[in-house]
NUKEVEX-834952 format. One record per residue: residue number from 1; x, y, z of N, C-alpha, C, O in turn; residue in one letter. Coordinates in nm, 2 decimals. Example, Ala and Ser with C-alpha at 12.3 -4.5 7.8 and 13.67 -1.06 7.14 Angstrom:
<sites>
@nr 1	n_east 1.32	n_north -0.57	n_up 0.78	ca_east 1.23	ca_north -0.45	ca_up 0.78	c_east 1.32	c_north -0.33	c_up 0.78	o_east 1.42	o_north -0.33	o_up 0.85	rest a
@nr 2	n_east 1.28	n_north -0.22	n_up 0.71	ca_east 1.37	ca_north -0.11	ca_up 0.71	c_east 1.29	c_north 0.00	c_up 0.79	o_east 1.34	o_north 0.11	o_up 0.80	rest s
</sites>
This chain:
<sites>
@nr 1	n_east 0.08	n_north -0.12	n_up 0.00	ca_east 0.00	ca_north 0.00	ca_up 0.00	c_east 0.09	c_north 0.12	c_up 0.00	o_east 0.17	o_north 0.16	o_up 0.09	rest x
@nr 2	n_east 0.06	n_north 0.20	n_up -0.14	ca_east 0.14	ca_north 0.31	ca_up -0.09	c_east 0.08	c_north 0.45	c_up 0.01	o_east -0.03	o_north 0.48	o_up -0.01	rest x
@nr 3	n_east 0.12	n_north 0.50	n_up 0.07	ca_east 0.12	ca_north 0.64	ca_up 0.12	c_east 0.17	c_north 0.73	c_up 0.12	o_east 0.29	o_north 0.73	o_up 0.10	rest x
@nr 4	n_east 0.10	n_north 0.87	n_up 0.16	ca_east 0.18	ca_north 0.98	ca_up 0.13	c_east 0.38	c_north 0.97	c_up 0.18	o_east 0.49	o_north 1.00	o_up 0.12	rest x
@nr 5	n_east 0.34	n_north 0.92	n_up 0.31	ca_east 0.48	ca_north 0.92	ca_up 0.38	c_east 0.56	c_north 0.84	c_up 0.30	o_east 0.67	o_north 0.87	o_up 0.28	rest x
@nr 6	n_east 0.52	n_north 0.73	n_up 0.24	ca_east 0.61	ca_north 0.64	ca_up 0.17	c_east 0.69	c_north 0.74	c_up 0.02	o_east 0.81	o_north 0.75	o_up -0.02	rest x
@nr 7	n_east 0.59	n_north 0.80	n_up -0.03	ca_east 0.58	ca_north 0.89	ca_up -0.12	c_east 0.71	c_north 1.03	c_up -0.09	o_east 0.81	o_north 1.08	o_up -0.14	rest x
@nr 8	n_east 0.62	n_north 1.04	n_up 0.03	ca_east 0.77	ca_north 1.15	ca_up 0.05	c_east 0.90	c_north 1.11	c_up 0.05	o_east 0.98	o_north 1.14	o_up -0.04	rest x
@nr 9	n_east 0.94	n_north 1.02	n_up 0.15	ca_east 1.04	ca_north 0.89	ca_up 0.12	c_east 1.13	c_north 0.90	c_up -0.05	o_east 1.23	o_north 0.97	o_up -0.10	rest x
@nr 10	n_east 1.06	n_north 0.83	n_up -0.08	ca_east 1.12	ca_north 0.84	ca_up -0.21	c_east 1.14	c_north 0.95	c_up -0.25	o_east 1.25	o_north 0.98	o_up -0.28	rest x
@nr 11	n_east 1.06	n_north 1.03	n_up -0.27	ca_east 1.10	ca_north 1.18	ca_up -0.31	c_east 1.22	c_north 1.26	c_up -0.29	o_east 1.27	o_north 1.34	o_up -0.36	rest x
@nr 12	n_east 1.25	n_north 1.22	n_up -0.16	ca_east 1.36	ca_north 1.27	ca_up -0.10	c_east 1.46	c_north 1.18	c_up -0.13	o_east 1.56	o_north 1.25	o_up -0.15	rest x
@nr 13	n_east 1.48	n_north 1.02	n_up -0.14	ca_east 1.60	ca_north 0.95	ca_up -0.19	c_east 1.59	c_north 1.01	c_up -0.34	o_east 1.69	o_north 1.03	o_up -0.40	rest x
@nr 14	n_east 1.52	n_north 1.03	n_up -0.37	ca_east 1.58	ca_north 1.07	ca_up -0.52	c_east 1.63	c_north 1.20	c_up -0.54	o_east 1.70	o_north 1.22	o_up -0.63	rest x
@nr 15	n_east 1.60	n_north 1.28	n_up -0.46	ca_east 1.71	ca_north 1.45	ca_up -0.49	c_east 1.82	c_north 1.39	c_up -0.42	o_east 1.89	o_north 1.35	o_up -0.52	rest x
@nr 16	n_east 1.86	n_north 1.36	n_up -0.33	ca_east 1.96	ca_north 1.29	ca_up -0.25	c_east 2.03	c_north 1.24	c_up -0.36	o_east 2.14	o_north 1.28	o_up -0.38	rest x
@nr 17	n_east 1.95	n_north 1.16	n_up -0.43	ca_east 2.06	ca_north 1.05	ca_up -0.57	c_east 2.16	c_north 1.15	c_up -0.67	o_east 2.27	o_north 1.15	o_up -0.71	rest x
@nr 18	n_east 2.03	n_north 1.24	n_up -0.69	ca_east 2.03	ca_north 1.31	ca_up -0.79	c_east 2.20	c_north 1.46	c_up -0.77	o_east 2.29	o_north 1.50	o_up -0.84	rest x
@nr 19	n_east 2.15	n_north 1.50	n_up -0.63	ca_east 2.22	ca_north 1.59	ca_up -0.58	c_east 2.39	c_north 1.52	c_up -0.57	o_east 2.49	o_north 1.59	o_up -0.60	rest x
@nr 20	n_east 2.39	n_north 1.39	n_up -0.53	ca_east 2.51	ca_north 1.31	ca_up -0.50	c_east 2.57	c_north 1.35	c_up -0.68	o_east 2.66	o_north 1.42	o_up -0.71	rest x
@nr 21	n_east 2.51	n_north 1.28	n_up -0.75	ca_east 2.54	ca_north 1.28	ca_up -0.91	c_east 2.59	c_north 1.38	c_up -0.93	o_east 2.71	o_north 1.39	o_up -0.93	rest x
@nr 22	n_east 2.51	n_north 1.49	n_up -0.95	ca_east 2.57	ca_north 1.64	ca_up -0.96	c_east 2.65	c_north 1.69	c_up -0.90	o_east 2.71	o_north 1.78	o_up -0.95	rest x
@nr 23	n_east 2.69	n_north 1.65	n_up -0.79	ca_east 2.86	ca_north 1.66	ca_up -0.68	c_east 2.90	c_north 1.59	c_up -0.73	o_east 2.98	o_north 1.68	o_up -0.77	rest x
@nr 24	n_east 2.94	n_north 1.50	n_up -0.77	ca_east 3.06	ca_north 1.37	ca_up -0.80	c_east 3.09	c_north 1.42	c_up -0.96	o_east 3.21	o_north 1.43	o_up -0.99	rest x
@nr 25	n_east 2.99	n_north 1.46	n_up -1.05	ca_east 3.02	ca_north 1.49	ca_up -1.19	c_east 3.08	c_north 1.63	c_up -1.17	o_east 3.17	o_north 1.64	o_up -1.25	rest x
@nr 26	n_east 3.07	n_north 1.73	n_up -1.11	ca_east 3.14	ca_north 1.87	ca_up -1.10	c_east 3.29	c_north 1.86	c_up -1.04	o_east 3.39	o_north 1.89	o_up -1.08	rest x
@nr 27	n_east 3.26	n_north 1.79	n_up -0.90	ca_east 3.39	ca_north 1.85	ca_up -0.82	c_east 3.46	c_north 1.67	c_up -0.85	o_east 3.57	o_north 1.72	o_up -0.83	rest x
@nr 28	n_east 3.47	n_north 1.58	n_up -0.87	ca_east 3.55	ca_north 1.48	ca_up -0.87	c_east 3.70	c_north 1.47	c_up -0.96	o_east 3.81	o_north 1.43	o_up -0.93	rest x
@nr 29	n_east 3.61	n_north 1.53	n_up -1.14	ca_east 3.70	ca_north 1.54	ca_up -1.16	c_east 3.86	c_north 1.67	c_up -1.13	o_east 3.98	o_north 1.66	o_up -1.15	rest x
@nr 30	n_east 3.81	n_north 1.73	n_up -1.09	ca_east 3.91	ca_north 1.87	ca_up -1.00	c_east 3.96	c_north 1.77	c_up -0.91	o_east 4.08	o_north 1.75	o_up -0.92	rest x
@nr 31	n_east 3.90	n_north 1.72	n_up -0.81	ca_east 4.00	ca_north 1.63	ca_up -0.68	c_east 4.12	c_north 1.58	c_up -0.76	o_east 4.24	o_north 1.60	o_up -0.75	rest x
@nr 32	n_east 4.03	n_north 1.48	n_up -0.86	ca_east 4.14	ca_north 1.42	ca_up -0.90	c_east 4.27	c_north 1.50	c_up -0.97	o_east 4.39	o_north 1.46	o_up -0.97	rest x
@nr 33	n_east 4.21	n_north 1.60	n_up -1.04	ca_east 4.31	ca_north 1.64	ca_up -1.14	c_east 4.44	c_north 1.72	c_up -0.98	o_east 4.56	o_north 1.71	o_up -0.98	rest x
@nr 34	n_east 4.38	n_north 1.77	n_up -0.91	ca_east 4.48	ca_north 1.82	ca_up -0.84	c_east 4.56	c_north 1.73	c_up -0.76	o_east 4.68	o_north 1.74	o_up -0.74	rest x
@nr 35	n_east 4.46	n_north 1.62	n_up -0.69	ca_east 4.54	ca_north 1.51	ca_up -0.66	c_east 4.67	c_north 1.46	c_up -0.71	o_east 4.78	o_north 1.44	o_up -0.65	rest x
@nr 36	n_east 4.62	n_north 1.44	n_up -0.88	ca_east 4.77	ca_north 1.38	ca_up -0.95	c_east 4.88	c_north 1.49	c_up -0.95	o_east 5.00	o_north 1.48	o_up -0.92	rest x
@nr 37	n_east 4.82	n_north 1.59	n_up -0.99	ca_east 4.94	ca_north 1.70	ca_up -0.98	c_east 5.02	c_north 1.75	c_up -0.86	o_east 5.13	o_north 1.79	o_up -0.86	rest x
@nr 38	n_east 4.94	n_north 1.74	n_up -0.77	ca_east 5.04	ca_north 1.69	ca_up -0.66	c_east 5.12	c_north 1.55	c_up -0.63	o_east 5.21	o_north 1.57	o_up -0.55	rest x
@nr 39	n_east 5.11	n_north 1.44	n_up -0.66	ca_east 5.15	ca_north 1.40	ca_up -0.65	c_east 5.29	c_north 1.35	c_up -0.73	o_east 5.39	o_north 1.29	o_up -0.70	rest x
@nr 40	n_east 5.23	n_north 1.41	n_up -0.85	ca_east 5.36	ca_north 1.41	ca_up -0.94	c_east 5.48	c_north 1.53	c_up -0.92	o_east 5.57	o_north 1.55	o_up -1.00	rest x
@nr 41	n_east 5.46	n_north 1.61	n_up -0.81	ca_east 5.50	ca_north 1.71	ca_up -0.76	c_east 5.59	c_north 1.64	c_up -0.69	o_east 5.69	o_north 1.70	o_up -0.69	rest x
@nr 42	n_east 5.62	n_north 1.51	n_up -0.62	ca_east 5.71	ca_north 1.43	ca_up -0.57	c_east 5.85	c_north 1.41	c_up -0.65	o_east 5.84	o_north 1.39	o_up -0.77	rest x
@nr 43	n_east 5.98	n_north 1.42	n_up -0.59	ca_east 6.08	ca_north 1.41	ca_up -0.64	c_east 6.10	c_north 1.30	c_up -0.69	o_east 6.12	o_north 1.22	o_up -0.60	rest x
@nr 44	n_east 6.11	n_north 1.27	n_up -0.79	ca_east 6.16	ca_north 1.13	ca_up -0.80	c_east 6.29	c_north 1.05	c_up -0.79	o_east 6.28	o_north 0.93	o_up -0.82	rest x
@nr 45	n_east 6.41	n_north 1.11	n_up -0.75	ca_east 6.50	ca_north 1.12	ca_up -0.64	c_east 6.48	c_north 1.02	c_up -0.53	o_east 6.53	o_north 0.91	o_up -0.50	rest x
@nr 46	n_east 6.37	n_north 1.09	n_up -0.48	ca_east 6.31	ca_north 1.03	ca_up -0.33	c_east 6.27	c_north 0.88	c_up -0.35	o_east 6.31	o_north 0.79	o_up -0.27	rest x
@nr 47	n_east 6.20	n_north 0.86	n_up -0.46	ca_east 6.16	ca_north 0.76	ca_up -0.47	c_east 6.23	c_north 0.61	c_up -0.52	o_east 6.22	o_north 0.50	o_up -0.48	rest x
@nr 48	n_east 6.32	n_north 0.68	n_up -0.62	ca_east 6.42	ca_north 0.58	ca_up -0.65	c_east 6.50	c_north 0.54	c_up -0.56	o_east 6.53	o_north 0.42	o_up -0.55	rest x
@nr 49	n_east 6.56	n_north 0.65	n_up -0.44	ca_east 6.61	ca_north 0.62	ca_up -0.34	c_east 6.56	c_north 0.52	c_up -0.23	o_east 6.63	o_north 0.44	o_up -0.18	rest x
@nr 50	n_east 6.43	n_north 0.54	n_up -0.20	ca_east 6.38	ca_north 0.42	ca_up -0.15	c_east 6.32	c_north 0.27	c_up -0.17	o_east 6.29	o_north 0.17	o_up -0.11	rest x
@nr 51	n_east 6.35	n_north 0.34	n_up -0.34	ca_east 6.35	ca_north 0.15	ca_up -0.41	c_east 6.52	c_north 0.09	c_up -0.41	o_east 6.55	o_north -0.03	o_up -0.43	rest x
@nr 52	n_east 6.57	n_north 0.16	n_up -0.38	ca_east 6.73	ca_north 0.10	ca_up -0.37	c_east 6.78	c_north 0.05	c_up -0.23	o_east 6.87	o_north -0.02	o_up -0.20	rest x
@nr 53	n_east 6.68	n_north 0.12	n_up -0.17	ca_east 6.69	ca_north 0.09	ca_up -0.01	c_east 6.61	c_north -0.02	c_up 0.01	o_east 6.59	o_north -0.05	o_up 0.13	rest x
@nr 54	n_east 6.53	n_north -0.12	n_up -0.10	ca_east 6.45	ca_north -0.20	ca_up -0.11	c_east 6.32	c_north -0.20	c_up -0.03	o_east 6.28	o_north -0.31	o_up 0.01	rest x
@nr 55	n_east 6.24	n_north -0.07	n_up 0.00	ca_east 6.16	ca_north -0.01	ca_up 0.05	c_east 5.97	c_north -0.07	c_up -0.06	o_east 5.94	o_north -0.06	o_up -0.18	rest x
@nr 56	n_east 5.91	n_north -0.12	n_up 0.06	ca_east 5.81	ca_north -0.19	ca_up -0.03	c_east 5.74	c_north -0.08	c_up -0.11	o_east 5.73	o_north 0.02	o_up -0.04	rest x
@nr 57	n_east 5.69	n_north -0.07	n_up -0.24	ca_east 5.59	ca_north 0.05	ca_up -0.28	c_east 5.46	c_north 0.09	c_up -0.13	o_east 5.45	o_north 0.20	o_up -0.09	rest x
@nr 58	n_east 5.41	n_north 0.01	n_up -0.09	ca_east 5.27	ca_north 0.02	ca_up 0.03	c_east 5.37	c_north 0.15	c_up 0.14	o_east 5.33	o_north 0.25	o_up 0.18	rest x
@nr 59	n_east 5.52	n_north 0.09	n_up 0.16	ca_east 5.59	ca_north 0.23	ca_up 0.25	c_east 5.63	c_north 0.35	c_up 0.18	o_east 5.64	o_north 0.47	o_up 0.22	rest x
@nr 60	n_east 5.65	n_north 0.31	n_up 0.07	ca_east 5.71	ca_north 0.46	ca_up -0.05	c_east 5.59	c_north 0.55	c_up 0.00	o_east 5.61	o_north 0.66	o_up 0.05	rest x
@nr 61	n_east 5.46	n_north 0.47	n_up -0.02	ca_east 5.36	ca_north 0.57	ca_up -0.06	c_east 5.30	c_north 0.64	c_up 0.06	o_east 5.29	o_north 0.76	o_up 0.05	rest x
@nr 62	n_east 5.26	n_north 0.56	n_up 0.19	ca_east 5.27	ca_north 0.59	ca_up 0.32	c_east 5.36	c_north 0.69	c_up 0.37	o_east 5.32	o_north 0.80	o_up 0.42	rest x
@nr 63	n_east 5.53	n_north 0.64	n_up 0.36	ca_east 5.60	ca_north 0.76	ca_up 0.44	c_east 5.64	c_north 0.86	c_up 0.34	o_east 5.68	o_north 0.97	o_up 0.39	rest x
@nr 64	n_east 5.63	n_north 0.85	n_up 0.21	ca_east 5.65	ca_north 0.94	ca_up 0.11	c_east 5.57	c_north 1.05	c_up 0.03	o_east 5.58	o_north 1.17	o_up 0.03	rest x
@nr 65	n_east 5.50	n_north 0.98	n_up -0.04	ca_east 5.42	ca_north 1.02	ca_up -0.10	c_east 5.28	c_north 1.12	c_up -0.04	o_east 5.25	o_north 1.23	o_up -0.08	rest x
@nr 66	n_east 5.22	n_north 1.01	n_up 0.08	ca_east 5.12	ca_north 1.05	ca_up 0.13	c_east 5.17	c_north 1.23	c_up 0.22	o_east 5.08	o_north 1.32	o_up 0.23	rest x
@nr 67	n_east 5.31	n_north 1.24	n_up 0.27	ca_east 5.34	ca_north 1.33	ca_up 0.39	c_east 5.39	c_north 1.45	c_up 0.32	o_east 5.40	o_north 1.56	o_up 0.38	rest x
@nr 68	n_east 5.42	n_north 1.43	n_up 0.18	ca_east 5.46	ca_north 1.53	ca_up 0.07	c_east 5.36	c_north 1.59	c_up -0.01	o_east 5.38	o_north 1.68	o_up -0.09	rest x
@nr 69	n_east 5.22	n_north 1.51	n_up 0.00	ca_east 5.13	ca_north 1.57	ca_up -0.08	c_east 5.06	c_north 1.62	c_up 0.03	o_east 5.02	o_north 1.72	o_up -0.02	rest x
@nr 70	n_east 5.04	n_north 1.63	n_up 0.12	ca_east 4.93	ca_north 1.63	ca_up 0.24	c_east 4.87	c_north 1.79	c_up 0.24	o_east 4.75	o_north 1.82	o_up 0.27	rest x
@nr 71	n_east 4.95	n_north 1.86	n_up 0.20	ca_east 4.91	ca_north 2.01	ca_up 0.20	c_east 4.85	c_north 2.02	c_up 0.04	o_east 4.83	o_north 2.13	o_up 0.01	rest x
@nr 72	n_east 4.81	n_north 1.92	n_up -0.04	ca_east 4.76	ca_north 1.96	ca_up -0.17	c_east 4.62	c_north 1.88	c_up -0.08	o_east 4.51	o_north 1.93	o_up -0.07	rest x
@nr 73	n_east 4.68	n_north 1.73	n_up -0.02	ca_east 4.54	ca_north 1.68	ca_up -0.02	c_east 4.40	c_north 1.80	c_up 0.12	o_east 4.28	o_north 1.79	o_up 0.15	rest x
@nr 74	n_east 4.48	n_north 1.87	n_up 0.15	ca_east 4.42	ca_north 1.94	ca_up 0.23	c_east 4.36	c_north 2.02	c_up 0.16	o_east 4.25	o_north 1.98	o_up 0.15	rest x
@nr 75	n_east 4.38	n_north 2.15	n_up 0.08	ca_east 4.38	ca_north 2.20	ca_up -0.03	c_east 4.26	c_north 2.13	c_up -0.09	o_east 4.17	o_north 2.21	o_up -0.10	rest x
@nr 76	n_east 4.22	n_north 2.03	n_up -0.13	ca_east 4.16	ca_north 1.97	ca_up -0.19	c_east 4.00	c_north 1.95	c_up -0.09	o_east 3.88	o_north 1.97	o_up -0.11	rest x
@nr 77	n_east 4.11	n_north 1.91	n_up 0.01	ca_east 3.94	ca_north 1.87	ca_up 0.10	c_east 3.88	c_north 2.00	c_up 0.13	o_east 3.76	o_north 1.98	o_up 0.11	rest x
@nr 78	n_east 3.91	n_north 2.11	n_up 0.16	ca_east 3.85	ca_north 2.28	ca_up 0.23	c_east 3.79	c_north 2.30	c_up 0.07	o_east 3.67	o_north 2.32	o_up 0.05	rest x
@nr 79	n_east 3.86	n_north 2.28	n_up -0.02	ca_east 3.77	ca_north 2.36	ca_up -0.15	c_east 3.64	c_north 2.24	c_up -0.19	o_east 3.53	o_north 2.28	o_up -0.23	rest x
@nr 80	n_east 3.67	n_north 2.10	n_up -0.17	ca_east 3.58	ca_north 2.05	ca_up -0.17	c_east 3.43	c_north 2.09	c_up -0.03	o_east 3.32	o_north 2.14	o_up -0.05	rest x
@nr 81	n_east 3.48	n_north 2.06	n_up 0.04	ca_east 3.42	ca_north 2.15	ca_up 0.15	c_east 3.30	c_north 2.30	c_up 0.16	o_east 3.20	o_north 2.32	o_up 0.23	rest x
@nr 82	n_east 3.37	n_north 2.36	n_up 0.05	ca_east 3.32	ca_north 2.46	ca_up 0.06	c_east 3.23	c_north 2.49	c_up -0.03	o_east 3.13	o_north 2.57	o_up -0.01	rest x
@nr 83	n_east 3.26	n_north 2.38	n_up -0.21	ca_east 3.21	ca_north 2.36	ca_up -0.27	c_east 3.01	c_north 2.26	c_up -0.24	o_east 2.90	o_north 2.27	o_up -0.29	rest x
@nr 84	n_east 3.06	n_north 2.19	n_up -0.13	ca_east 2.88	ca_north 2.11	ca_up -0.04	c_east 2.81	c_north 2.25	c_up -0.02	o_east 2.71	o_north 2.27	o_up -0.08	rest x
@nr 85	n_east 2.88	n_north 2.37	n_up 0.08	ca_east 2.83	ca_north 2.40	ca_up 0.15	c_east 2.74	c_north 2.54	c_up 0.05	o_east 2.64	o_north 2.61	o_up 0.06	rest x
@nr 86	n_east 2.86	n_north 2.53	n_up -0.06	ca_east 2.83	ca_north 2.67	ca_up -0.14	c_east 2.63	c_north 2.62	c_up -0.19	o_east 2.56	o_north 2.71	o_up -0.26	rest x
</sites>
């Protein structure tokens, strides 16, 4: 049996759906694009260095990668951030 309340329900999962879509299709690709570019912002110095030190990739990325981008990945989260709230 349906009902108004059921009715509302759905109404509301679907802007919800709809709204998620339209965030993920605007701001995702930007995360990513700044993501990579920070990350490619890594020396690669650093990294060969720690493959010679026989350093697993899962630690490159952890003590390296992740501690050298951190101010882009922040960067990223506040504009994302602001972009929900805008």
């Amino acid at each position: 049996m349906v009902t108004e309340n059921s009715i509302q329900k759905s109404l509301i999962n679907t802007f919800i759906y709809i709204g998620l879509l339209i965030i993920f299709n605007f701001v995702l690709p930007y995360i990513i694009t700044y993501l990579l570019a920070g990350i490619l912002e890594v020396p690669t110095e650093l990294i060969e260095n720690a493959k010679l030190d026989k350093i697993s990739n899962l630690k490159i990325f952890l003590y390296i990668v992740i501690p050298m981008t951190s101010s882009t990945g922040l960067y990223v989260m506040v504009i994302t951030i602001l972009f929900f709230l805008y």
